[in-house]
N, C-alpha and C positions, 0 to 999 in steps of 0.2 A: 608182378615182378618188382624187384627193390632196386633203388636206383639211388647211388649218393645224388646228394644236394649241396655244394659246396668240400668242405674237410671235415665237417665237423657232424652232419645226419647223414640218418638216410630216411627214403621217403619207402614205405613199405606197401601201402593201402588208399586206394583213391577212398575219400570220406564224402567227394560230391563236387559238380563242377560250375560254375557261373563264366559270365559272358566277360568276366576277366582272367581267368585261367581255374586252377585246378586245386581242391585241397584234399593232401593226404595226411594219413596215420604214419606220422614218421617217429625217427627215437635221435636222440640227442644225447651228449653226455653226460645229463642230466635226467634221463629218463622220455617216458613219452613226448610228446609233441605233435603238435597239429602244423603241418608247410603249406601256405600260401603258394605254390608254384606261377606264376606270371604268362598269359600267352607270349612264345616267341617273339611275336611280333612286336610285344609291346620291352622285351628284352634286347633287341635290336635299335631299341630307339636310343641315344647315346644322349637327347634331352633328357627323355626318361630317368632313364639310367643319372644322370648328375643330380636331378631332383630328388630320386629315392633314397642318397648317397647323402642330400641334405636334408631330407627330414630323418635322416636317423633317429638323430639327437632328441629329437621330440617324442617318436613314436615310444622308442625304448624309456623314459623317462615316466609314461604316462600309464601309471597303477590306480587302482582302483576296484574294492572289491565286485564292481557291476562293471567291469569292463577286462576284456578279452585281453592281456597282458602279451607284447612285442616284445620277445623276448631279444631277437636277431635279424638281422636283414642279411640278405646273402645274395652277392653280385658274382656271381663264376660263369665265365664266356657265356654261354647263352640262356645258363638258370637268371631268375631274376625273382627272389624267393623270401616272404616274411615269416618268420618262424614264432609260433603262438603257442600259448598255455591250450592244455590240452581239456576239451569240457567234456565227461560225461554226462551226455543227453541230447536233445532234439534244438529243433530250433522252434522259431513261434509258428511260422507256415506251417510246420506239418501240423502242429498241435489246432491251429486252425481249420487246415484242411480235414479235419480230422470230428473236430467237436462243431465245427463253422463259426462259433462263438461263444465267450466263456461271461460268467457271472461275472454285473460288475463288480464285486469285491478281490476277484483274481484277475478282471482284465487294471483294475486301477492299482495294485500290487503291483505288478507286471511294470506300467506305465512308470509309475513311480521309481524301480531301481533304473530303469533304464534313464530318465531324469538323475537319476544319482551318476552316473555314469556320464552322461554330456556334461554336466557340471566339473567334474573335474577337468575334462576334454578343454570346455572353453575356457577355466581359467587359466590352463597350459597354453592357449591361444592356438585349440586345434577346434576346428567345424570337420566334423563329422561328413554331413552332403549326403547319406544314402542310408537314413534311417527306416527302416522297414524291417517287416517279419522273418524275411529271410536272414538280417543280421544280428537279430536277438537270440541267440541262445540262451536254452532254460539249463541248470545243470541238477541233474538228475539223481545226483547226490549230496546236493545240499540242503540244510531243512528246510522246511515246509513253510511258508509262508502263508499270510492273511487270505483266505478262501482256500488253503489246500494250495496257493501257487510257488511251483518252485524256483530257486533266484533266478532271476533276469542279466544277464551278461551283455552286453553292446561289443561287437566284431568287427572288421573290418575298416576299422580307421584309418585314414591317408590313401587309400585306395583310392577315392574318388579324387582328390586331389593329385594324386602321381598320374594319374590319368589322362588331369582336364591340364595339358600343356597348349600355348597359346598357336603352338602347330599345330595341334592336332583337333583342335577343336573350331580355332577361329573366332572372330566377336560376334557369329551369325551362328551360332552352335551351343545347344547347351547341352550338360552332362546329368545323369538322374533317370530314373525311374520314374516315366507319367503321374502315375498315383498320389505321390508324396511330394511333388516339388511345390516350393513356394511359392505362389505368386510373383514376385521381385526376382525370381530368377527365371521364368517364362518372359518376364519384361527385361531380360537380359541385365540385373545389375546384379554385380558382386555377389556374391555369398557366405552370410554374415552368421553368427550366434542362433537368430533368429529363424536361419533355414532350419533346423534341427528341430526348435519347438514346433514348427508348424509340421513339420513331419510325426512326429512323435502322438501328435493331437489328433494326427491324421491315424496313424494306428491304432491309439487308443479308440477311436469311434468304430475302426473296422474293429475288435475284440467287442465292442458293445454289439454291435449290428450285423457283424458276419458281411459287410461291404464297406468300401470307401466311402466318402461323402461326393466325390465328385470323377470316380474313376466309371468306366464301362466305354466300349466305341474304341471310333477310331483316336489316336493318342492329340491330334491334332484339337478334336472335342475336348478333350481332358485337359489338355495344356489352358482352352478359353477358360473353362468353366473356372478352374483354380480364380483366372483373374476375375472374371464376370458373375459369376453366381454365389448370392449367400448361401452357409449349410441349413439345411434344412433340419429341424428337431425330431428325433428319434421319440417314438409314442414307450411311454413310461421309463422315460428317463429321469432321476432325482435333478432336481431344479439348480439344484449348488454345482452339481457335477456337469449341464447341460453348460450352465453360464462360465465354467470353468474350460469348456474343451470353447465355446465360440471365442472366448479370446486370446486362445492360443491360435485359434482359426482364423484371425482378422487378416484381414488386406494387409493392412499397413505393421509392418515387423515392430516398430516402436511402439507399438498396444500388446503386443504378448509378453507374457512371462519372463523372465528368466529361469533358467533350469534349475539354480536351487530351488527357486520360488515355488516352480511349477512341483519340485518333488515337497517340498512340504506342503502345498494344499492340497498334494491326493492323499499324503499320506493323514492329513487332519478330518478327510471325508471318509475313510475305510469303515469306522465305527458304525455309521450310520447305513453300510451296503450290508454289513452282516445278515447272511441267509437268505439276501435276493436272490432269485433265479434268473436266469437268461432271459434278457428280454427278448416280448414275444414282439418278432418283427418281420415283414418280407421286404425283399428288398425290390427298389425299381426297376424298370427296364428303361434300358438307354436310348430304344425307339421302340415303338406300338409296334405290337403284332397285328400288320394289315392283314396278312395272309392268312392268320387263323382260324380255323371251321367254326359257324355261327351254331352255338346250342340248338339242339332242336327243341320247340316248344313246349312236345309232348315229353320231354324227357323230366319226371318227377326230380332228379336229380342233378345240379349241373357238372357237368365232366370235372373230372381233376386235372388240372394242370400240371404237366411234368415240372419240378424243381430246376430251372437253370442259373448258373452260375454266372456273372460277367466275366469278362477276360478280355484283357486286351487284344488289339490286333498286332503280330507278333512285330515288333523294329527291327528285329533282325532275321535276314533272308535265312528261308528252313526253319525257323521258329514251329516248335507248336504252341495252337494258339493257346493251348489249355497251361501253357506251361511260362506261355508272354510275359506275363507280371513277374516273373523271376530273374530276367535280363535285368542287369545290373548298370551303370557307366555306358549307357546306351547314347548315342549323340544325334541329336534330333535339331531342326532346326528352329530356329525363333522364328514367330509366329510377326509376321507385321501387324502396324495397329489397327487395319483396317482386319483386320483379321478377327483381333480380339473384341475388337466392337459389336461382331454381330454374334447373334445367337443364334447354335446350330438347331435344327430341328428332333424333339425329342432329348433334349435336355432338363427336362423339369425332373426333378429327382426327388419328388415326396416319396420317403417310404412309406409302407400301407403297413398298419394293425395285421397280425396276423390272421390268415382267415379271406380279408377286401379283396374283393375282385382287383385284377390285374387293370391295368389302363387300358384299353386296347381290346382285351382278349373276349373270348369266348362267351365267359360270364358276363363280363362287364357289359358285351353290346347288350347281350339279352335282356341286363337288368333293363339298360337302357330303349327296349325295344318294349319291356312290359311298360314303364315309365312311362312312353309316350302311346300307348294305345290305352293306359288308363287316365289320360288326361284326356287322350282323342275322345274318349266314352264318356267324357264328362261336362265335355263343351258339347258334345251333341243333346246329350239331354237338357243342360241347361237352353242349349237353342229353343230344343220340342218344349220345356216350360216356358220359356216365354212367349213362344209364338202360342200354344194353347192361351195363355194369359191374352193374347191380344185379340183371341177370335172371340172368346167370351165376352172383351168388354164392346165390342163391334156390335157383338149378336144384341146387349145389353141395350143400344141406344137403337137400332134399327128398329127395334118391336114396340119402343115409348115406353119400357119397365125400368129403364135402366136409372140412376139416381139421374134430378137435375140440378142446378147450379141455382141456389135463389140465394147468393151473395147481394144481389143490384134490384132483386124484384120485389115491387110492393107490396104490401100484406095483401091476401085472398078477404072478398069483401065479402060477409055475413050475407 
């Protein structure tokens, strides 16, 4: 059903919902258009409402052919509405969801406009805050880019920030998506240029790897690991491109990139991905499978493992969990330090070669159970060899055949 939006759209078509309101297929007097519609609630907020009233001037201002263009913002009693260029095509998630992982020559395409796109953002003196798959739109009819990837658009700007008001969130409260937040913003400080790279770095490795570096569990895990755990290296990754995402990955925000930076060294490494294939990778599990049934011995074959996916556990009540990673502006609480100091169990996050038994599972014990009965089989025999050795040389000296020792004895007299 069509619903004006202010005087000037109407919204015709929901086009998909996130856990800050709703966007439709609307028309403008301009032609199509994509409406941000706002939850109620967050349209009743009259702070709200005066901050989205002051980042006008900003959002509207900021073009970019890799970024989602504001065309309008629109305040009418209880609409609370961002009006956007309209993209035909998907977004990265489904294409994820879809392929699980793409070649790196089109995940670092990908990576790289969207670097094109925060760089304009921050030298407007906007951070982004909620960079991830669900906000990159591909559009579907623009050319083709380096692997076959079509351009990369970045969505949903100021959102996170209209959002995170100092009521509603509190200095004991952060704003973000588990997955992707920085470090420095799990330790509660401001949110700088630098939260975006480290997001960004964070997507580009799920597009390599078909996972996070440090998502799976509960979010509380996720939030340590960002501060506490290095990434770990993905098996057959190009070396330039490895040392290129860990220091977009660093702890400390003042060791990464800048976003121009960041988009002229992927787009310096494209030449060299030419015709890789998807690396071959599986990914961790976020805790060992105790419960899973022990191989039987006799089986010439070891079982196949069903393919599972991480997912978080859902932050917001009624969540499904298959769908968790998609909440948006979710507000979760800061982690104290004695918190982040320790390390949860089943957080080691080596991914495996394709193919390597699981940690934990089925194969893996069994490897582990032939492992130690052929080492069992091997200290026994060595035992039965030595103890044979010792009765021989026993039996050797009992009977008077055995050699004797004439280091100290005088010559035998003629």
């Amino acid at each position: 059903m069509a619903r004006k939006i202010g005087s000037r759209y109407t919204a015709h078509q929901i086009l998909g919902r996130g856990s800050a309101g709703t966007v439709w297929l609307g028309e403008g007097p301009e032609g199509p258009v994509a409406i941000k519609l706002l939850r109620e609630d967050l349209a009743s907020d009259q702070e709200l409402v005066s901050r989205f009233v002051q980042e006008r001037t900003a959002l509207l201002g900021l073009e970019n052919p890799h970024v989602v263009s504001v065309r309008d913002l629109v305040v009418d009693g209880n609409d609370l509405a961002l009006v956007m260029d309209l993209v035909r095509g998907t977004d990265l998630r489904t294409r994820l969801d879809r392929e699980r992982r793409l070649a790196p020559e089109a995940a670092v395409a990908v990576a790289a406009d969207v670097a094109d796109g925060l760089a304009a953002a921050h030298a407007a003196g906007i951070v982004h805050r909620d960079v991830k798959p669900e906000n990159v739109l591909l559009d579907m009819q623009g050319p083709l880019g380096p692997g076959g990837s079509h351009p990369a658009l970045l969505t949903d700007f100021g959102v996170a920030k209209l959002i995170d008001t100092p009521r509603r969130t509190r200095a004991t409260k952060i704003i973000g998506t588990p997955d992707y937040l920085a470090p420095e913003i799990v330790e509660g400080l401001p949110p700088r240029a630098a939260v975006d790279i480290y997001a960004l770095a964070t997507v580009l490795y799920e597009l390599l790897a078909g996972f996070t570096p440090f998502g799976g569990g509960h979010p509380g895990a996720v939030l340590r690991r960002h501060v506490t755990e290095r990434v770990v290296p993905l098996p057959g990754i190009p070396d330039e491109l490895w040392q290129l995402l860990v220091q977009c990955l660093a702890k400390a925000p003042a060791s990464r990139l800048r976003a121009s930076e960041l988009s002229a060294r992927l787009r310096e490494l494209l030449p060299m991905l030419a015709g890789m294939g998807p690396l071959e990778v599986d990914e961790p599990d976020a805790e060992q499978e105790d419960d899973a049934p022990e191989e039987s011995p006799a089986s010439a074959e070891p079982a196949r493992e069903p393919v599972r996916r991480r997912g978080a556990v859902p932050l917001v009540p009624g969540a499904k969990p298959a769908d968790s990673n998609r909440d948006t502006h979710t507000s979760m609480r800061v982690p104290a330090p004695d918190e982040l100091a320790g390390g949860a169990r089943g957080t080691a996050r080596a991914p495996r070669a394709s193919g390597a038994p699981r940690p934990g599972s089925a194969r893996n014990r069994a490897a582990a159970r032939r492992r130690r009965l052929a080492l069992g089989a091997g200290a026994v025999a060595l035992v039965a060899a030595v103890g044979v050795g010792s009765w021989l040389a026993a039996g050797d000296d009992e009977d008077g055949t055995g050699p004797q020792d004439t280091r100290n004895s005088a010559p035998a007299s003629p």
